[in-house]
C-alpha positions in Angstrom: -61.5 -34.1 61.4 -63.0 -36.8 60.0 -63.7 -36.9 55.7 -67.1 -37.5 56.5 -67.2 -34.9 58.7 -64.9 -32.5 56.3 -67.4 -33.1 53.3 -70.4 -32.1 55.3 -68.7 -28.8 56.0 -67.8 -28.1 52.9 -71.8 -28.8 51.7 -72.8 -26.1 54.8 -70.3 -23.7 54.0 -71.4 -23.4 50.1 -75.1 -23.4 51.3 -74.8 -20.9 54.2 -72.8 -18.7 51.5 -75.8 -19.2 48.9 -78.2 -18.1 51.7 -75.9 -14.9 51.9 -76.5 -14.4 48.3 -80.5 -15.1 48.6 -80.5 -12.2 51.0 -78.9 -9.8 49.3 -81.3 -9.2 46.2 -80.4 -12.0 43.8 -81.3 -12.5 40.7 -84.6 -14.2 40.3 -83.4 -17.5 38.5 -80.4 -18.0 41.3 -83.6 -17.6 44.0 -85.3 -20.9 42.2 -82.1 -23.1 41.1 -80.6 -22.4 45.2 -83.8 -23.4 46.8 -83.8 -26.7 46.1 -80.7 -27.4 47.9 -79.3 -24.4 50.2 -81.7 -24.9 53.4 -82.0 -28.6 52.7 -78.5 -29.1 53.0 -78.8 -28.0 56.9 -82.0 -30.4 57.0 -79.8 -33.3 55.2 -77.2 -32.7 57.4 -79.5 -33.5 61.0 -80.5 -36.7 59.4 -76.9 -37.3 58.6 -75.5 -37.0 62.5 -78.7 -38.0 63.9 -77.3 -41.2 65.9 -78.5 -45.1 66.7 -77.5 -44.3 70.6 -79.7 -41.1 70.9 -82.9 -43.3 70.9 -81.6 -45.1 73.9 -81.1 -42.1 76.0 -84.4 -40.1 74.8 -83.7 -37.5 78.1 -79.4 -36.8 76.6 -81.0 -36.1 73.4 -83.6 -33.5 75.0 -80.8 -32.0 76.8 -78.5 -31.5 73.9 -81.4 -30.3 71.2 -82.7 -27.8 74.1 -78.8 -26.9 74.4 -77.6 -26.9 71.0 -81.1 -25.3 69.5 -83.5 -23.4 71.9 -81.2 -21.6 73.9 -79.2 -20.4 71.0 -81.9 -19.3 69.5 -82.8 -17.6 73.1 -79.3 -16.0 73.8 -78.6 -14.8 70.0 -82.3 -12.9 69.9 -81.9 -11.6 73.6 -78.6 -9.9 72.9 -79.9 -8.2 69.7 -83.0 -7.0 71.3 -80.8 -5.5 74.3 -78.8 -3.8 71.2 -81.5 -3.1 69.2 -81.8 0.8 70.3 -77.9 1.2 69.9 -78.6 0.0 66.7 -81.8 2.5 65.8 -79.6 5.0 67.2 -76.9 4.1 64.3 -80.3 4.3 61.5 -80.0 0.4 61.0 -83.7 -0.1 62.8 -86.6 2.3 62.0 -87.5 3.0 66.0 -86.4 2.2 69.7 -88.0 0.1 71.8 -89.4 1.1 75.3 -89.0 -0.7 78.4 -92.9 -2.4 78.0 -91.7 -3.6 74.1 -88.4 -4.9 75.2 -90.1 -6.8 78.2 -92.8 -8.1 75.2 -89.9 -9.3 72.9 -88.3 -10.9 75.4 -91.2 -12.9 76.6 -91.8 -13.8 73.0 -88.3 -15.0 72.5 -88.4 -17.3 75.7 -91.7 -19.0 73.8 -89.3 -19.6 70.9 -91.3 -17.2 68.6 -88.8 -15.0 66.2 -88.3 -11.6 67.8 -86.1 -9.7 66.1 -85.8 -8.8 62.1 -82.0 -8.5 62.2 -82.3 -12.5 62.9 -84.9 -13.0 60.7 -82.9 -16.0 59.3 -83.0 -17.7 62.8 -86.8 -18.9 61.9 -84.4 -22.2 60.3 -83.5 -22.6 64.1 -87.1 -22.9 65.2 -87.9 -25.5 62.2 -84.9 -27.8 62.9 -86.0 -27.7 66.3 -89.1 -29.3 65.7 -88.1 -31.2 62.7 -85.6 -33.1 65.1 -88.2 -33.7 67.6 -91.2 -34.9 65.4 -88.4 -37.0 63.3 -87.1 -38.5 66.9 -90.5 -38.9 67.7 -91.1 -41.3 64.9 -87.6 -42.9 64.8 -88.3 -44.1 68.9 -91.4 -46.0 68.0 -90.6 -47.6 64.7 -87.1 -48.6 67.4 -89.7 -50.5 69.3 -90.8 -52.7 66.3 -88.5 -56.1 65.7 -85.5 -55.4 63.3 -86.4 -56.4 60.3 -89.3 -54.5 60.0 -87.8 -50.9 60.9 -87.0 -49.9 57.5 -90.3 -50.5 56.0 -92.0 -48.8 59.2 -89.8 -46.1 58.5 -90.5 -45.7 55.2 -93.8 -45.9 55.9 -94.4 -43.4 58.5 -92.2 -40.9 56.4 -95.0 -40.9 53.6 -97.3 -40.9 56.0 -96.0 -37.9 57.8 -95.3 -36.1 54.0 -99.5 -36.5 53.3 -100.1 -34.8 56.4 -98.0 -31.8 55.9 -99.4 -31.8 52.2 -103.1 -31.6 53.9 -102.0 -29.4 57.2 -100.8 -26.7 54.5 -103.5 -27.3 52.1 -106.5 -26.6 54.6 -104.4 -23.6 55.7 -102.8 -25.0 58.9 -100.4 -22.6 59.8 -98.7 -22.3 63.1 -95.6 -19.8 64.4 -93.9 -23.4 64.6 -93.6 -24.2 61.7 -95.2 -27.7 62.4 -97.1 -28.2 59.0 -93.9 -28.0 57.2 -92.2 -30.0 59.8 -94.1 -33.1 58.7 -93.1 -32.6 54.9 -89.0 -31.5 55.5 -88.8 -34.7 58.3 -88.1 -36.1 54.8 -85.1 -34.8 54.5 -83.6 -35.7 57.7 -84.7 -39.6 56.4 -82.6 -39.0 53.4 -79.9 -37.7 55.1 -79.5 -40.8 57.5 -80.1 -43.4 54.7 -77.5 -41.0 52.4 -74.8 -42.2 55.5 -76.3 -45.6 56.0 -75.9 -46.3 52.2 -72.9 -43.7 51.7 -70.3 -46.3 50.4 -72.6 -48.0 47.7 -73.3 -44.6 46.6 -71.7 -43.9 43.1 -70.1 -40.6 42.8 -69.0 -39.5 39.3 -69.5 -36.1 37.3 -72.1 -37.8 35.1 -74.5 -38.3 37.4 -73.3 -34.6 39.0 -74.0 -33.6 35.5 -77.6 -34.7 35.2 -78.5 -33.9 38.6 -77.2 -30.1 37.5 -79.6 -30.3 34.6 -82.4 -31.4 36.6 -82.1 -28.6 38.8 -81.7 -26.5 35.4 -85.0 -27.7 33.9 -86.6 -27.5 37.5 -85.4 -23.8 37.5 -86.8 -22.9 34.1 -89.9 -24.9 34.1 -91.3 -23.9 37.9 -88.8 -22.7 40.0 -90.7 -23.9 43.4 -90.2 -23.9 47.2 -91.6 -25.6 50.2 -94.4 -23.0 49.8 -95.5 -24.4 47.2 -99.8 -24.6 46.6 -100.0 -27.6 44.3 -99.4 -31.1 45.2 -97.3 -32.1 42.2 -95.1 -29.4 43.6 -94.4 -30.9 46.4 -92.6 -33.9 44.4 -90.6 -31.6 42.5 -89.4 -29.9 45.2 -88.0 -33.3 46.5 -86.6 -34.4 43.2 -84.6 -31.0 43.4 -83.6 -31.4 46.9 -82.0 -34.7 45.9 -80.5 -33.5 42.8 -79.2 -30.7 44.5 -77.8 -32.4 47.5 -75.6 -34.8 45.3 -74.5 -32.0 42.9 -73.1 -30.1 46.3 -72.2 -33.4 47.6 -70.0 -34.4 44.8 -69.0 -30.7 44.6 -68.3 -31.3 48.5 -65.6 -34.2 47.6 -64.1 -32.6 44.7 -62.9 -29.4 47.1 -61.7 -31.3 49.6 -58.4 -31.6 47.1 -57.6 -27.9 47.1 -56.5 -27.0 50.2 -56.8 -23.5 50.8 -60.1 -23.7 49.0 -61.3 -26.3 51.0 -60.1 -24.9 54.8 -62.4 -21.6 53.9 -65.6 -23.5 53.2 -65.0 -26.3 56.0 -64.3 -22.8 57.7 -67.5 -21.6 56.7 -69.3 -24.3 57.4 -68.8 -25.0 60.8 -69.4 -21.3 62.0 -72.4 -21.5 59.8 -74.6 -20.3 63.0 -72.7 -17.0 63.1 -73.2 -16.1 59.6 -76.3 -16.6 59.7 -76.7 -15.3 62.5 -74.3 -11.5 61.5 -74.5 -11.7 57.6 -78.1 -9.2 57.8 -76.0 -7.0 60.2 -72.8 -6.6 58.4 -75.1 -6.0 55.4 -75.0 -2.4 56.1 -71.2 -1.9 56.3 -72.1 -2.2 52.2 -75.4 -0.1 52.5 -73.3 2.4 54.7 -70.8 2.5 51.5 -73.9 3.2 48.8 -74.9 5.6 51.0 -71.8 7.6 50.8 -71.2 6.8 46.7 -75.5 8.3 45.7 -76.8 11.5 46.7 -80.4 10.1 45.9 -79.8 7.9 49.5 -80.1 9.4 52.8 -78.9 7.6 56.1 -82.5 6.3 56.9 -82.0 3.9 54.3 -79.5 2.4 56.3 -82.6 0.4 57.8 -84.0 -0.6 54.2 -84.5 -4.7 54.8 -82.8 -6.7 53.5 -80.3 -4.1 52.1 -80.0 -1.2 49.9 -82.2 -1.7 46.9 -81.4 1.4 45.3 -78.5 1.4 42.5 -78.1 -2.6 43.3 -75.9 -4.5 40.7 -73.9 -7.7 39.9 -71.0 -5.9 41.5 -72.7 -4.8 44.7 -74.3 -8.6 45.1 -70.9 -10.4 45.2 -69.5 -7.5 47.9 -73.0 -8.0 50.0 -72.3 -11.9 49.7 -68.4 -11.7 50.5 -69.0 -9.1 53.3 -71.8 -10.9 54.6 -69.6 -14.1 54.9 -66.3 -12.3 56.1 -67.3 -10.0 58.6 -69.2 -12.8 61.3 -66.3 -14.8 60.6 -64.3 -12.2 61.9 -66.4 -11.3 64.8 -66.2 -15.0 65.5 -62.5 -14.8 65.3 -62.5 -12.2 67.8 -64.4 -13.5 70.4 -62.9 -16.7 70.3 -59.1 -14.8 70.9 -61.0 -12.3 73.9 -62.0 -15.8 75.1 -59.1 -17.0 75.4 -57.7 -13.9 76.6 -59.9 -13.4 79.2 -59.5 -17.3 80.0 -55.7 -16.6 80.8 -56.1 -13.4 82.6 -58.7 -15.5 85.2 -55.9 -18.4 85.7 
């Protein structure tokens, strides 16, 4: 594996484990420091592989973005809604679903519209899916302009494309696609392709590391902000984190990559990202199942509380929700890789 390619897992693997921890009833301050850089670092990361050669074969690109994004997002909520009465009948959903509700889900999921609460994180899917488009969109016509004038088109069109988002959400412009904020995280992807254009004249040193952690602190105590955000100033120092946080996890990123076992668990982590995401809500409940058993006060229909167990919820109980929601889909993935294989060799 490339180092390039070995840094960039490492920055996925510490943000999909910081989306564990968001989803497991953090601590309010955690919420606002991580937000500026644990979903952005998925965004940074498109614009960071987003290739020169794609914009020459616009109908390959299609093909692996419909691949890699829609039908993964189609297979992933199809087989949970097919399990979702196996998994009412276990208390981790609240009802079944009849034959009519199935077909309903189903037909939503096929128009890309989130189906299924277990994969409530799988709303990222549909963003990036759009986020790629609308920023490939853009990249393809400022590619039609002579040379030397792409980067300032560019730049151009990506403050351009930030207003509009800034006005789509203001006048309440709100769609299931997540298009209004499309036009405002494109901005990311840019930075994430100019981060690997520029990469080598990039300083990297733990003073700068050390300033952008203090940003992020003053950021955190001052507003603590998302991509939600109402006012328009907010919207700056949401980017201002996002670059601040990217570096810190960046230069984080490189220092890792010297311990070995350390590093192979977060290059680990990151490259199975999808399945954590993906089983991190689910295995959530092997942890609820064990409050369950520890306090009388819980009964097994809070099994199905969302995210988790609220009740009795601690420092302890929010690292073994985030190491347990890491752990387990990496096992799972584990597994089906070896019956893969398995089954691969009993077909030869």
């Amino acid at each position: 594996m490339k180092k390039n390619n070995e840094i960039l897992s490492v920055m996925k693997g510490i943000a999909i484990m910081v989306v564990v921890m968001v989803h497991c009833l953090c601590p309010g301050e955690f919420f606002n420091f991580t937000s500026y850089f644990n979903l952005p670092i998925f965004y940074f990361a498109i614009g960071y592989f987003f290739k020169e050669s794609y914009l020459q074969n616009p109908f390959d690109f299609v093909k692996r973005k419909f691949k890699g994004l829609y039908l993964t997002f189609v297979k992933w909520q199809l087989a949970f809604i097919l399990l979702h009465n196996v998994f009412a009948y276990f208390h981790i959903c609240k009802s079944y679903y009849g034959i009519n509700e199935v077909a309903r889900r189903c037909f939503s999921v096929l128009k890309f519209v989130q189906a299924e609460l277990l994969l409530m994180p799988f709303w990222y899917i549909v963003s990036a899916f759009v986020c790629v488009f609308l920023y490939f969109i853009i990249r393809y016509i400022v590619n039609l302009a002579d040379e030397k004038n792409r980067d300032y088109l560019m730049a151009f069109f990506m403050i351009v494309s930030f207003v509009i988002g800034i006005i789509l959400k203001k006048v309440g412009f709100i769609t299931i696609y997540y298009i209004e904020s499309s036009f405002i995280l494109i901005l990311i992807l840019y930075f994430g392709e100019m981060f690997k254009k520029h990469e080598k004249q990039i300083p990297v040193n733990v003073y700068i590391a050390s300033g952008c952690f203090l940003c992020l602190c003053l950021l955190t105590y001052f507003s603590g902000i998302s991509i939600v955000s109402a006012d328009f100033w907010d919207y700056w120092q949401f980017y201002l984190g996002v670059v601040a946080g990217i570096y810190l996890i960046y230069y984080i990123s490189i220092q890792m990559l010297a311990c070995g076992k350390l590093k192979k668990i977060f290059v680990t982590m990151g490259n199975e990202s999808l399945y954590i995401l993906g089983l991190h809500l689910l295995s959530f409940k092997i942890v609820d199942g064990l409050k369950i058993l520890m306090y009388g006060d819980l009964t097994i229909d809070n099994l199905s509380d969302f995210t988790c167990v609220g009740a009795h919820h601690n420092i302890a109980f929010w690292l073994l929700y985030t190491i347990v929601g890491v752990s387990v889909p990496l096992v799972i993935k584990n597994l089906l890789d070896r019956l893969n294989v398995n089954v691969v060799k009993l077909l030869k």
